[in-house]
C-alpha positions as CSV (number, residue, x, y, z in Angstrom):
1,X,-53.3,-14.6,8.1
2,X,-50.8,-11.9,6.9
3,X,-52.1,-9.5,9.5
4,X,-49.0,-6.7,10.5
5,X,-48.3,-6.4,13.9
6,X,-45.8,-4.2,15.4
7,X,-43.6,-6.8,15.6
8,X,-43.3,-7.5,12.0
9,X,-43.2,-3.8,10.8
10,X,-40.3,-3.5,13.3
11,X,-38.2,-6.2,12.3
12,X,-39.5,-5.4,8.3
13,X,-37.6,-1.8,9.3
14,X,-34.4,-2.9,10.8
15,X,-34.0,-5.2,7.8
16,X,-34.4,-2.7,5.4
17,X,-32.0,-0.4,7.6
18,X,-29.3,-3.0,7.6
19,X,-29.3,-3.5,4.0
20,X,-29.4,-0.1,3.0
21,X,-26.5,0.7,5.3
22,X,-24.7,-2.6,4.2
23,X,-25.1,-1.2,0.1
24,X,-24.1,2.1,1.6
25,X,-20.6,0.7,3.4
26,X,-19.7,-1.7,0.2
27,X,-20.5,2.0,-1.8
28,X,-17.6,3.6,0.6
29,X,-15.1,0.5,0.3
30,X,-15.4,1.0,-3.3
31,X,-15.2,3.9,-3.7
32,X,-11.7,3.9,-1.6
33,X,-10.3,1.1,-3.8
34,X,-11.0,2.9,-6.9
35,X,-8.9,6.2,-5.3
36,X,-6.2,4.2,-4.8
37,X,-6.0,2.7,-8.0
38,X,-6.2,5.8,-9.9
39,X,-3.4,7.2,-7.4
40,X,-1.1,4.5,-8.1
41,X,-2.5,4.9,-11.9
42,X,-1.0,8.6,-12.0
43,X,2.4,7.9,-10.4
44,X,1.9,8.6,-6.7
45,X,3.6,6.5,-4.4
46,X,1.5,3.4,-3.3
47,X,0.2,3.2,0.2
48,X,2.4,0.5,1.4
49,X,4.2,0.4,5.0
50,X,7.4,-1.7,3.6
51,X,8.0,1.4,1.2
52,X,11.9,2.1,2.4
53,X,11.8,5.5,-0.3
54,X,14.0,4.0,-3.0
55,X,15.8,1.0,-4.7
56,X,19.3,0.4,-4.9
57,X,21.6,-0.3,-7.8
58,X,22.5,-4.1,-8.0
59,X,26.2,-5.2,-9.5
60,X,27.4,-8.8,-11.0
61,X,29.9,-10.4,-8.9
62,X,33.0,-11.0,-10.9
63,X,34.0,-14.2,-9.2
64,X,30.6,-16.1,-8.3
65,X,28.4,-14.1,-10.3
66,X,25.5,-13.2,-7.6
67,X,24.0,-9.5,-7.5
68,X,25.2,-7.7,-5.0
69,X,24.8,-4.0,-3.9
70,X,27.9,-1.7,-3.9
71,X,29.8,-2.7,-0.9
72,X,29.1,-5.8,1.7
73,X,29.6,-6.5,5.1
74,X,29.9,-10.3,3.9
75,X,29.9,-12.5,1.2
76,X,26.5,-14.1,0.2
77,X,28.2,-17.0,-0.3
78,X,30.9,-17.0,1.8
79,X,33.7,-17.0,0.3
80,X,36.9,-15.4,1.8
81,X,37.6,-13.8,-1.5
82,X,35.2,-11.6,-2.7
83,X,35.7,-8.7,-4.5
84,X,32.5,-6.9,-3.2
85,X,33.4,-7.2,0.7
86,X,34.2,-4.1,2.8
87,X,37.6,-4.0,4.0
């Protein structure tokens, strides 16, 4: 009734093979996240691709009151008049 073929031994191995290399792959992923946290935990730069290398200041409009950075190429709300405009 429980007799063990090849067969079953076989398939009993590659079962045991998957999940130790499964617990083995989760260990890595881990192990990678926790890196990366403790990277970003000690001040280095996270690992992002939209990282342009640095803010910019922001100033109050005096007229419409929206942040703008130091000189525009237009209004972001269009007015004509805006102190913040180039030229």
């Amino acid at each position: 009734m429980f007799g063990f073929s090849l067969q079953k031994l076989l398939v009993l191995g590659l079962i045991i093979a998957a999940i130790w290399y499964g617990f083995k792959w989760v260990g890595k992923l881990d192990r990678d996240r926790k890196e990366r946290l403790r990277g970003r935990r000690d001040g280095a730069a996270p690992d992002s691709g939209d990282d342009k290398g640095g803010g910019q200041d922001l100033a109050e409009c005096a007229l419409c009151g929206t942040y703008v950075t130091a000189r525009l190429s237009r209004c972001p709300d269009g007015r004509a008049d805006c102190p913040s405009v180039e030229g």
